[in-house]
C-alpha positions in Angstrom: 14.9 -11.8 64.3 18.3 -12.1 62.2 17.2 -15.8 61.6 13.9 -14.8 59.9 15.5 -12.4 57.8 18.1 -14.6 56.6 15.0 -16.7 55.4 13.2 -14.1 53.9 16.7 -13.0 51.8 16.6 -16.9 51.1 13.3 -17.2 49.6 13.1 -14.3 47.8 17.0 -14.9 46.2 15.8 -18.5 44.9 12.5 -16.3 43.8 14.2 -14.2 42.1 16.5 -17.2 40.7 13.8 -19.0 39.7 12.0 -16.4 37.6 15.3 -15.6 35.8 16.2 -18.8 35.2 12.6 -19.7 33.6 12.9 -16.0 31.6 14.2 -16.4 27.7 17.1 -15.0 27.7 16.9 -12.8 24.7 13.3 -11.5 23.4 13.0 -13.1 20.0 11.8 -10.7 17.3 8.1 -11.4 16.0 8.1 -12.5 12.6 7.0 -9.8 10.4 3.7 -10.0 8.6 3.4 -8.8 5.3 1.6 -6.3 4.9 1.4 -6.4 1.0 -0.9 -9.7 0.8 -3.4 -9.4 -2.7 -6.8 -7.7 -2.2 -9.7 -7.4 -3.7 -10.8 -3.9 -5.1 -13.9 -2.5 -6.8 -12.2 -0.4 -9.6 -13.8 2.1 -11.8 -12.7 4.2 -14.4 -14.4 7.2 -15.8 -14.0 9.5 -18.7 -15.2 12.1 -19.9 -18.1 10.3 -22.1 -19.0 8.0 -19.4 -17.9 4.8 -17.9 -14.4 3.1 -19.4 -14.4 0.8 -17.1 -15.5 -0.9 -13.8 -14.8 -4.7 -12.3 -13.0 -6.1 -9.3 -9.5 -6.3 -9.2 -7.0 -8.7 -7.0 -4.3 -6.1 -6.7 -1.1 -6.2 -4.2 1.8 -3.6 -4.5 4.2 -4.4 -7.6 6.4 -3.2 -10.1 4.8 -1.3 -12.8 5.9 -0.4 -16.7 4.8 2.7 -18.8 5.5 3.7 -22.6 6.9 6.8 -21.2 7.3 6.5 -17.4 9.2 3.1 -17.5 9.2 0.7 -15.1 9.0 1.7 -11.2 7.9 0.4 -8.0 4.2 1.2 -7.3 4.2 -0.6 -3.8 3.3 1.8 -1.4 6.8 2.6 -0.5 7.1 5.4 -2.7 8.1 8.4 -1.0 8.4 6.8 2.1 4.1 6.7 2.6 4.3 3.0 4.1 7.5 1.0 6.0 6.4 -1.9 3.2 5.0 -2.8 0.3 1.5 -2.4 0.3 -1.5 -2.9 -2.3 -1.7 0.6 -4.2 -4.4 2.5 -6.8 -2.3 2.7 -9.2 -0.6 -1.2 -9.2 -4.8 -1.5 -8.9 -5.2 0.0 -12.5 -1.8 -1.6 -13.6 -3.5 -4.8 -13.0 -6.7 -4.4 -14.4 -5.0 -3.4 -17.5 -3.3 -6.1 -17.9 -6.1 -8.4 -16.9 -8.8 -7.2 -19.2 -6.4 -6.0 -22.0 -6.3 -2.3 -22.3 -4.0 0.2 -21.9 -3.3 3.2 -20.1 0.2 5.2 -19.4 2.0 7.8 -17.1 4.5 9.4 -16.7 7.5 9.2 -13.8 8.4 12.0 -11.3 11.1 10.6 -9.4 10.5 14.2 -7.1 7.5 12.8 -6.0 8.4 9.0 -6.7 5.2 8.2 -7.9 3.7 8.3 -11.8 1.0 10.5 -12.9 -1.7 9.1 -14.6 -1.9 10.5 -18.4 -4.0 8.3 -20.4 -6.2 5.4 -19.9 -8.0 3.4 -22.4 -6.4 6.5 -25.2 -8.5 9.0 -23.0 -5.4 11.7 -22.5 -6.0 14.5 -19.8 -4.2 16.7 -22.1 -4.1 20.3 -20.9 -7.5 20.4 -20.1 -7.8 17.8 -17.6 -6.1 15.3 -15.5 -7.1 11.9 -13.8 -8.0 12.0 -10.3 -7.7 9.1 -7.8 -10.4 8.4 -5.4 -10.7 5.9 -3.1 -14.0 5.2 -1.1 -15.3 8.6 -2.4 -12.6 10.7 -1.6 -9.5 12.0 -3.5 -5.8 10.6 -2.1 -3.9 12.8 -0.6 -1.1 11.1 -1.8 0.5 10.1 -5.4 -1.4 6.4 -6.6 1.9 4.6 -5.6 1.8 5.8 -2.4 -1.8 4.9 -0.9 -2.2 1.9 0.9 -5.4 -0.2 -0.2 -7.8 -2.1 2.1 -9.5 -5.0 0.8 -12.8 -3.8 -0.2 -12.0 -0.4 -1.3 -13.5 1.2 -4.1 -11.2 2.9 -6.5 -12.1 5.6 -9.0 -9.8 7.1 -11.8 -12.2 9.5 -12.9 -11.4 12.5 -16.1 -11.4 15.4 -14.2 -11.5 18.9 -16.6 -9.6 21.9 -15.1 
């Protein structure tokens, strides 16, 4: 009887060896992925005479410039909302701007780290109305910097009265 457990303490010790010995040492971390590749949007912009705007738009989460906001991040980070940059509704507009050559400004909050929307195409808010941000036929919950976009989303900055 004390032979076979000697064996069994045997084989299961070079058992055990074996597995450690064949185990990585150290986990290796998996390379992250970024999560702030370009997609491609439907974006649409409506005032309050009708349609300013609507095409597709390669978008990913970038810096953006205003006459009166600056230049900020818009990359999905603001505020926290995402770990990493991320495609956004407002670098979406940013980019169609620049793209099809109009303009369209904001201005900065750094309390909510995001810009507001103000004009777009010389269509001002105002006091009488602002420009809400839809995606896929809902209003974000969060500021246009902060909303992570999907590849296939459709984005609306519509004139919205009061």
């Amino acid at each position: 009887m004390h032979l076979t457990s000697a064996r069994r303490t045997l084989v299961v010790t070079a058992a055990l060896g074996l597995a450690l010995a064949s185990a990585p040492a150290v986990a290796q971390p998996q390379a992250k992925v970024s999560t702030n590749a370009p997609v491609k949007v439907s974006l649409t912009v409506k005032g309050p005479d009708g349609r300013l705007f609507k095409g597709k738009i390669k978008t990913k989460g970038h810096d953006v410039t205003t006459a009166t906001g600056g230049t900020h991040r818009c990359d999905g980070t603001n505020g926290g909302a995402n770990p990493s940059a991320v495609p956004t509704p407002t670098a979406a507009l940013d980019d169609a701007a620049r793209k099809r050559h109009f303009t369209w400004d904001g201005t900065w909050y750094a309390s909510f780290d995001d810009f507001s929307v103000d004009t777009i195409k010389n269509v001002s808010g105002g006091g009488v109305a602002y420009w809400n941000i839809a995606v896929n036929g809902t209003s974000i919950p969060v500021g246009g910097c902060q909303f992570k976009l999907q590849a296939g989303d459709k984005v609306a900055f519509t004139w919205t009265a009061f």
